[in-house]
Structures are given as structure tokens and as C-alpha cells.
C-alpha positions as CSV (number, residue, x, y, z in Angstrom):
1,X,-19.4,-11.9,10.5
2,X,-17.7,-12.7,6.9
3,X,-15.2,-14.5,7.9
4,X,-12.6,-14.3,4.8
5,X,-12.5,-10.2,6.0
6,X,-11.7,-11.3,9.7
7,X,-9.2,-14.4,8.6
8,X,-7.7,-12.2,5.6
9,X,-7.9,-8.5,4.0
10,X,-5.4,-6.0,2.9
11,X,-5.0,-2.5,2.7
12,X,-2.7,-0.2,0.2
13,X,-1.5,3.7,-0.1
14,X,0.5,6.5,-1.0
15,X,2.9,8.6,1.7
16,X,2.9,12.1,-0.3
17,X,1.4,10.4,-3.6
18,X,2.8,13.1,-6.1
19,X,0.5,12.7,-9.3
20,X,-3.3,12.0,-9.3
21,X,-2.5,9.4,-12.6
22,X,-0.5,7.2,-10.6
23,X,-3.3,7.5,-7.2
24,X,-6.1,6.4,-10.0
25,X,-3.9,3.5,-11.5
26,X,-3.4,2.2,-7.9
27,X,-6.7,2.5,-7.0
28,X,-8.3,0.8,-10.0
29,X,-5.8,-1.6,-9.4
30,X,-6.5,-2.6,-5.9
31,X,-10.1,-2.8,-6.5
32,X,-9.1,-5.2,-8.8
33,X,-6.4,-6.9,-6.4
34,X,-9.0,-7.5,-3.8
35,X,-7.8,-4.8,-1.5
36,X,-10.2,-3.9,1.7
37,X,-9.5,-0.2,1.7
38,X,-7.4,2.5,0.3
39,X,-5.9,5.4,1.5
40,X,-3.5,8.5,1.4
41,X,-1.0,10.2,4.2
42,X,-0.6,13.9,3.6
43,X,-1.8,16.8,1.6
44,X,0.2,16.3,-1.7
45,X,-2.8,14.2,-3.9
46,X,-5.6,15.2,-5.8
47,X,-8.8,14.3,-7.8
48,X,-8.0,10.5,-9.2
49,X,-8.3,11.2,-12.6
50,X,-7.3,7.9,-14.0
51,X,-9.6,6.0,-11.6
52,X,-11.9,5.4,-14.4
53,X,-13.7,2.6,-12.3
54,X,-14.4,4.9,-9.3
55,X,-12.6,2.9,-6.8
56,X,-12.9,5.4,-4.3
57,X,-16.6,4.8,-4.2
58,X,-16.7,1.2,-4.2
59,X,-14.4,0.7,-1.4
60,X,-13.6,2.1,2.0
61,X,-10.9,5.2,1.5
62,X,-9.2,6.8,4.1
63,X,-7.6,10.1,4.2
64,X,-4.8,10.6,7.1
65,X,-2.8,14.1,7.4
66,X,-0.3,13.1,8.7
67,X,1.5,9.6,9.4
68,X,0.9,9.5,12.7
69,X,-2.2,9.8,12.4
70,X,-2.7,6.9,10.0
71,X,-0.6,4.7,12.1
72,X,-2.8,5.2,15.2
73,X,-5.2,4.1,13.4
74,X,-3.9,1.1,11.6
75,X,-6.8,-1.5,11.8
76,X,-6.6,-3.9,15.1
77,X,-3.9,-7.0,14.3
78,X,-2.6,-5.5,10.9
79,X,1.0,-5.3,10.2
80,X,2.0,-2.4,8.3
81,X,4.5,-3.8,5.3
82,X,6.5,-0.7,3.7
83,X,7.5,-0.9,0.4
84,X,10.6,0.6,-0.1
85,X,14.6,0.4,-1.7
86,X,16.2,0.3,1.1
87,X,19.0,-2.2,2.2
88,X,17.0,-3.4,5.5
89,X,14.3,-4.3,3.0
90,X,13.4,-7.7,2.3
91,X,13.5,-9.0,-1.9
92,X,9.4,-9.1,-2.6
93,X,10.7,-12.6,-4.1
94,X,11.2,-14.1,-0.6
95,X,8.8,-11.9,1.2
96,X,5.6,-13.8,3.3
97,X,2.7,-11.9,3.1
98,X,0.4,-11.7,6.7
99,X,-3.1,-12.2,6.4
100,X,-3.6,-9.3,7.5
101,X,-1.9,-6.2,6.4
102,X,-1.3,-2.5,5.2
103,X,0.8,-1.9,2.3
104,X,2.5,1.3,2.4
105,X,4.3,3.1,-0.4
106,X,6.0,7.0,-1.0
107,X,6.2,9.1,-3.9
108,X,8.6,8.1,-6.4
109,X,11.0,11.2,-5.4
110,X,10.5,10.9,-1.7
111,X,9.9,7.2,-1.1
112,X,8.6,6.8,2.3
113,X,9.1,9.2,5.3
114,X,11.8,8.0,8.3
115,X,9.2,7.5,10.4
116,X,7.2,5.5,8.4
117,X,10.3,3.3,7.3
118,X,11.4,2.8,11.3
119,X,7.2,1.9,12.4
120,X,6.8,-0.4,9.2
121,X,6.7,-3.8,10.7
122,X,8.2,-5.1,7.6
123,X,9.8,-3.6,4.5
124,X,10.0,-5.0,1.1
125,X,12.0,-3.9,-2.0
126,X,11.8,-5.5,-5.8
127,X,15.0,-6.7,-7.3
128,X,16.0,-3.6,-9.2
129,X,18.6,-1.2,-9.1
130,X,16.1,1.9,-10.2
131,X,13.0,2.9,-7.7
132,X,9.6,2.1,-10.0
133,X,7.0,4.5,-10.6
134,X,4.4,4.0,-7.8
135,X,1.3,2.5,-9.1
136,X,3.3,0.7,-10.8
137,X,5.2,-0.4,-7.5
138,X,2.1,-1.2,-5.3
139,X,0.5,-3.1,-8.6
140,X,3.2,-6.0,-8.3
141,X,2.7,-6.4,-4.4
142,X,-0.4,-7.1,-4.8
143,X,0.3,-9.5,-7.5
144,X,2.3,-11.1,-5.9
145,X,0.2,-11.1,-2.8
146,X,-2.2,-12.8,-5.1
147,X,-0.1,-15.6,-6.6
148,X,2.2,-16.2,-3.7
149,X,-0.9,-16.7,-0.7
150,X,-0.8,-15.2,2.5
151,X,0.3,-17.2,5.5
152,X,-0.2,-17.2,9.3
């Protein structure tokens, strides 16, 4: 077995992604990134029009109606990291990525459900008084995942 999947891999989504630009932009993004899978919770997404690259074909993606359903299904030894502006949340700045993890945001008018904000193992927030458009959002984590390497 591979062992840079078993050791480290990450997963991103949308909660209630709103518009299919900013589900494309992700996308493309995270294939970029490195991410192991995407995914979406709920029935509020459509055809990724701005996934020019066809992420969705050249990685695993996961559809989950509800968030339960995703979160019973979180992959064996990942720790769900919810990105959201919330006081609780931790600045991105400080924030130690795991090795192994699932990066969760919500629409930009919703942000993240309460359930999904109480079973997020960690919560991280940017250092900004304004929420950020979502691709947008889920782009710098994985920057920063990127520069700022994941630890034990």
C-alpha cells in the first residue's frame, strides 16, 4: 500500500454549497492542492460549471444528503477540521494541520450547520472581520496546508 495516502491525505467540501462557480473553483483547486477526495453535504449544488479540469473525474467525489450521513462515514482516523467564523475557532495562522483530515466548509450565507460546528474536531477561522467567499475560503486552507506541513 502507498504509503504517503496511509501516513497523509486530505479531504475538502461544501455544507449547502450555494453556487456551482464557487463548487468548480474548489474543486479545480483541490486537485491542484493534492486533496484525496471531494465532496458535498446536501441537496443545494449543481453541475460544476467552472471545474474546467474535471476534477470530479480525476478524483474520488462523494455525495452525502445529509451531514450525518457524511460524518458516519468520515474515513477511519480522520479528524474533521471545520472552517468557520466563529469565536471557538482557532486563527488558520496558528492552526496545526493533522495528517489526516477532512476540511469542511458552508455556504457563504449559512456557514456551516450546528451540528456540523459541535462534531468538527477542530475549527479554524482566517483573520478577518468579513466571511470570504467559499472557494475562495477552502483555497487558502489548503495553501496553507501546503506551506505550513502537517504534523502528528
Amino acid at each position: 500500500m502507498n504509503d504517503n495516502f496511509t501516513n497523509e491525505y486530505f479531504g475538502i467540501g461544501i455544507q449547502n454549497g450555494k453556487t456551482p462557480e464557487n463548487l468548480g473553483v474548489l474543486w479545480r483547486t483541490a486537485q491542484n492542492m493534492g486533496a484525496s477526495f471531494i465532496f458535498t453535504i446536501g441537496n443545494r449544488y449543481a453541475k460544476q460549471a467552472s471545474d474546467t479540469h474535471n476534477a470530479v473525474k480525476a478524483m474520488p467525489y462523494f455525495h452525502y444528503d445529509t451531514f450525518e450521513n457524511f460524518y458516519n462515514n468520515l474515513p477511519k482516523g480522520a479528524r474533521l477540521v471545520g472552517v468557520e467564523l466563529t469565536e471557538e475557532a482557532e486563527s488558520l495562522e496558528t492552526f496545526h494541520h493533522p495528517r489526516r483530515c477532512v476540511y469542511l466548509l458552508g455556504a457563504e450565507d449559512h456557514g456551516l450547520s450546528k451540528k456540523a460546528i459541535e462534531k468538527s474536531h477542530f475549527l479554524v477561522k482566517f483573520t478577518s472581520q468579513l466571511s470570504l467567499n467559499v472557494s475562495v475560503a477552502g483555497s487558502i486552507v489548503m495553501y496553507d496546508r501546503g506551506i505550513n506541513k502537517p504534523r502528528s
